[in-house]
C-alpha positions in Angstrom: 138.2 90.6 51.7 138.2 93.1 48.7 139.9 90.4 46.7 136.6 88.2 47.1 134.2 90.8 46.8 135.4 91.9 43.2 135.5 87.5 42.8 132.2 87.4 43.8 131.3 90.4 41.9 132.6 88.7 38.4 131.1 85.4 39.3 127.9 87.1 39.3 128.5 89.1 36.1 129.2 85.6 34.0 126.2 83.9 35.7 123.8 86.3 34.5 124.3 86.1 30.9 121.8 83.5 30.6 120.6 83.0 26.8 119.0 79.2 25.9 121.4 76.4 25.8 122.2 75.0 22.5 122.6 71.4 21.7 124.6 69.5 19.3 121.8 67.5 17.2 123.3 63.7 15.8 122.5 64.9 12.3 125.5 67.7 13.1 128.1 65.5 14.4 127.1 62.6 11.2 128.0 65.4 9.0 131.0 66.8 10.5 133.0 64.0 11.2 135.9 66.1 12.0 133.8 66.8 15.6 133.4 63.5 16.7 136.3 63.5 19.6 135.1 67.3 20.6 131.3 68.4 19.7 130.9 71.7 18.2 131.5 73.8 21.1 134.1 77.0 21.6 137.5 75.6 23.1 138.1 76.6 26.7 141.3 77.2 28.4 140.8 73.6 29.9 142.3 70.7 27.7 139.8 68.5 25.9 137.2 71.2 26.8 134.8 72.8 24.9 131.4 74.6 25.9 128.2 75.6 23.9 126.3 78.4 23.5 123.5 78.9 26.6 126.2 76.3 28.5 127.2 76.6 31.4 130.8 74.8 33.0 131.7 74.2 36.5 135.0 72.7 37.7 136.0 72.4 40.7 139.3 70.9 41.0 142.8 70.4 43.3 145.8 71.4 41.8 149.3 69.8 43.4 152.9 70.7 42.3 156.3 69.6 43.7 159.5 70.5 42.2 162.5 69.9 44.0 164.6 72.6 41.9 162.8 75.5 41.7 164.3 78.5 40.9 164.4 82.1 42.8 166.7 84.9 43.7 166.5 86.1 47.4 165.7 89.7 45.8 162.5 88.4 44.9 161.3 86.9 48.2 162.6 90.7 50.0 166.2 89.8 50.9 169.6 90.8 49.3 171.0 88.5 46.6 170.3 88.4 43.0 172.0 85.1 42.2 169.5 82.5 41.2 169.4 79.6 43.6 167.3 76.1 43.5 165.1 75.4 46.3 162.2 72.9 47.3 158.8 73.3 46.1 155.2 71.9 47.2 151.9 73.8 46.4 148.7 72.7 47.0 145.7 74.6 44.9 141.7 74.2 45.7 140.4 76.1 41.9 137.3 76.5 40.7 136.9 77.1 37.0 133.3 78.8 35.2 132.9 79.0 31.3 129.9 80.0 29.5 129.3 79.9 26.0 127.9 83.4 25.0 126.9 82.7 21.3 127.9 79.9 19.1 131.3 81.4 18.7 131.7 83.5 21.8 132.5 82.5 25.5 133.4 83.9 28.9 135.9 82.3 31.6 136.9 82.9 34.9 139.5 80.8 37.1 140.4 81.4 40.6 142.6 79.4 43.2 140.1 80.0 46.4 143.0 78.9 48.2 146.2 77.9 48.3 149.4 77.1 50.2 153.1 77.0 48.6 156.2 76.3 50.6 159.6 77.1 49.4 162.7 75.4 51.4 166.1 77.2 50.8 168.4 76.0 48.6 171.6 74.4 50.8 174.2 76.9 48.4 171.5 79.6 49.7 174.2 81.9 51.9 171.9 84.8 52.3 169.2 85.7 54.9 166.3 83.7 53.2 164.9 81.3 55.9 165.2 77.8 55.2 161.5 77.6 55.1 159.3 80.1 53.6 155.4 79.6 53.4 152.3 81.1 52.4 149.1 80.4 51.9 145.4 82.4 50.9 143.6 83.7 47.9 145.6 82.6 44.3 145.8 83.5 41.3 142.4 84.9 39.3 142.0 85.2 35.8 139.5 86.2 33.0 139.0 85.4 29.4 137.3 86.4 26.2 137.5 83.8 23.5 136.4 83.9 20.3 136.1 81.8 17.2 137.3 83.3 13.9 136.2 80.3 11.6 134.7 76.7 11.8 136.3 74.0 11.1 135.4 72.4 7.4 136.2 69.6 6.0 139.2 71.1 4.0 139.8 73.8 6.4 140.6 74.2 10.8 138.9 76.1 13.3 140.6 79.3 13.9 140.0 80.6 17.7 141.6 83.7 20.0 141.6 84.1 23.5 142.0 87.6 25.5 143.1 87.3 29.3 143.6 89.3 32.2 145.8 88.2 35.2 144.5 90.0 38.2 146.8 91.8 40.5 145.4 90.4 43.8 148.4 89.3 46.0 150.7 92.7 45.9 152.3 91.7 49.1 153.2 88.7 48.7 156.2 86.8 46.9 155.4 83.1 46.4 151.9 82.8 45.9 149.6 84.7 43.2 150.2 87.7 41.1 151.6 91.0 41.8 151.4 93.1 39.3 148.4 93.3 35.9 149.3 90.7 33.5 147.3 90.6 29.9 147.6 88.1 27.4 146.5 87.5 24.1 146.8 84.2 22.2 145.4 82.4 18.7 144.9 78.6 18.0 144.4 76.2 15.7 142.0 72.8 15.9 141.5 70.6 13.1 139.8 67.1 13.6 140.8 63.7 12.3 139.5 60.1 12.2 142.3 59.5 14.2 142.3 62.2 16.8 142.1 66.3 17.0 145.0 68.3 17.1 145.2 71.6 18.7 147.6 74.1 18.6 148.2 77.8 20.6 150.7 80.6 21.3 150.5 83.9 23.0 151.9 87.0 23.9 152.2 88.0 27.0 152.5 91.4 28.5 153.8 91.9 32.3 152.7 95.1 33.7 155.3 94.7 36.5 158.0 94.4 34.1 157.1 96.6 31.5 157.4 94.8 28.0 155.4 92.7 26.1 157.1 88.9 26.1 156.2 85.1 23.7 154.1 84.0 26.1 152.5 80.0 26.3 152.6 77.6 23.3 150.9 74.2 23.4 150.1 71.2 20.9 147.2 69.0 22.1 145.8 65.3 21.1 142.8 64.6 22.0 140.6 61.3 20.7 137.1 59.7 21.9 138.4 56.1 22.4 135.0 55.3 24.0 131.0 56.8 24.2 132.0 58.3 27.7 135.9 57.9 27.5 138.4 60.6 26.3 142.0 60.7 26.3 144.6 64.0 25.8 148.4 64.2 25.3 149.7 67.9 25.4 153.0 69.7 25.5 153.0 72.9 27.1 155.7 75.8 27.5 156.1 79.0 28.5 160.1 80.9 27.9 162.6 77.8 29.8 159.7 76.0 31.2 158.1 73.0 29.1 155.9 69.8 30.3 155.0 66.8 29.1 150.6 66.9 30.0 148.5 63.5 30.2 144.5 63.3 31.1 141.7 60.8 31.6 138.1 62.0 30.7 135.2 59.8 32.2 131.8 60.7 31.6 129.6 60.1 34.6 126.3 60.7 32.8 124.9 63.9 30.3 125.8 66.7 32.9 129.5 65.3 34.5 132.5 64.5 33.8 135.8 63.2 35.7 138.9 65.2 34.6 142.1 63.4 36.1 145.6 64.6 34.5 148.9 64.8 34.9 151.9 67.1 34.0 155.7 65.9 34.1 158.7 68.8 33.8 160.4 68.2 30.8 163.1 70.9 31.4 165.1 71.6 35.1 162.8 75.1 35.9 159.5 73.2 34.5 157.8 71.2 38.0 158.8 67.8 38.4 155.0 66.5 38.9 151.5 68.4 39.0 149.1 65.9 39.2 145.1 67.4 39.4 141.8 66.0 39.5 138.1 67.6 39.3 134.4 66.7 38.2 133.8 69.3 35.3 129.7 69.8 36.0 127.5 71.1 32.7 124.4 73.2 32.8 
């Protein structure tokens, strides 16, 4: 309950910083060619993504993941052993996402799983007390973000954006769904635009307030190209320490105020998830 009070709470703290929208006039875009796949917008945390300033995003979306090697120590779930083992995976995520651009170079986000449900099956090498079938389900992992752009893109010269983040410590007790101790990130990226795409490109640093010490945190390169009026595409790679995937998503454009986001993400590495397909209609104010 206290966990969606202090949700609610932040919810209400981005929705009220409510400045006029502003909009991207053709004249812009026909002499900044480098925005055509993207608009002039501030990059958001969502691929392909970007809001205005006076803009507000809504996404709500469904997350699935299934990897059939994940990796844990019985330590970590509350039992003895501190040999990693590889279990069985499945989580299913209901998220909603909120953005809003605060000035031209200047937004706010928020992301929170409202609810979610992970089961872990032991591995069969697995000799200790873990159960062969853990689960838990609830209130996910919630996030906040500050990001901020440095420089425009020019013609000669890419956009140069940062992002701050805080991981909320919302699920103490608990050892396979959201996070247990503070987590704060800080990241910088890169976007320059092409006639024959936009690449992006990000790294971070993460510090883990549970552990202590301040860690290289997620890297990414992104594609992304307008192959149609209401038709985007995105190719991504995406990796954090061992982990890395391979990302794919489908934009549609169901008229000036929605959008279809349908994606995909493949494990390129054994502790990376085999599959995490997710879908969601990304709603503009």
């Amino acid at each position: 309950m206290r966990s969606n009070l202090m949700l609610g709470s932040m919810v209400a703290a981005l929705l009220s910083l409510l400045p006029s929208r502003s909009v991207a006039s053709p004249e812009s875009e026909a002499t900044s060619p480098w925005l055509s796949d993207r608009g002039p917008g501030v990059a958001t945390s969502l691929f392909g993504t970007y809001v205005a300033r006076g803009e507000l995003l809504l996404y709500p979306f469904y997350e699935y993941t299934w990897n059939h090697d994940q990796e844990y120590k019985p330590e970590e779930l509350g039992f003895v052993g501190e040999h990693d083992q590889r279990g069985k995976l499945t989580e299913h995520e209901a998220l909603i996402f909120i953005s809003y651009g605060i000035s031209e170079d200047a937004a706010v986000e928020l992301e929170s799983a409202l609810y979610t449900t992970v089961t872990l099956r032991k591995a069969p090498s697995d000799t200790s007390a873990v159960p062969n079938r853990i689960r838990e389900s609830g209130f996910g992992d919630t996030q906040a973000e500050l990001r901020w752009r440095w420089l425009r893109e020019t013609q000669g010269r890419p956009e140069l954006w940062s992002y701050s983040e805080v991981v909320f410590p919302f699920q103490r007790n608990r050892v396979l769904i959201g996070t247990q101790d503070w987590e704060l990130i800080q990241g910088f990226g890169l976007t320059k635009g092409f006639s024959w795409g936009t690449l992006t490109t990000r790294v971070s640093a993460t510090y883990d307030g549970g552990e202590g010490d301040l860690q290289f945190g997620e890297y990414a390169i992104e594609y992304l190209k307008r192959i149609a009026k209401g038709f985007r595409l995105v190719l991504a790679m995406e990796g954090e320490q061992d982990e890395r995937a391979l990302i794919g998503e489908a934009q549609w454009r169901l008229g000036p105020h929605a959008r279809i986001k349908l994606n995909n993400a493949w494990g390129l590495t054994s502790k990376a998830p085999d599959v995490a397909p997710e879908i969601g209609v990304a709603l503009t104010f």
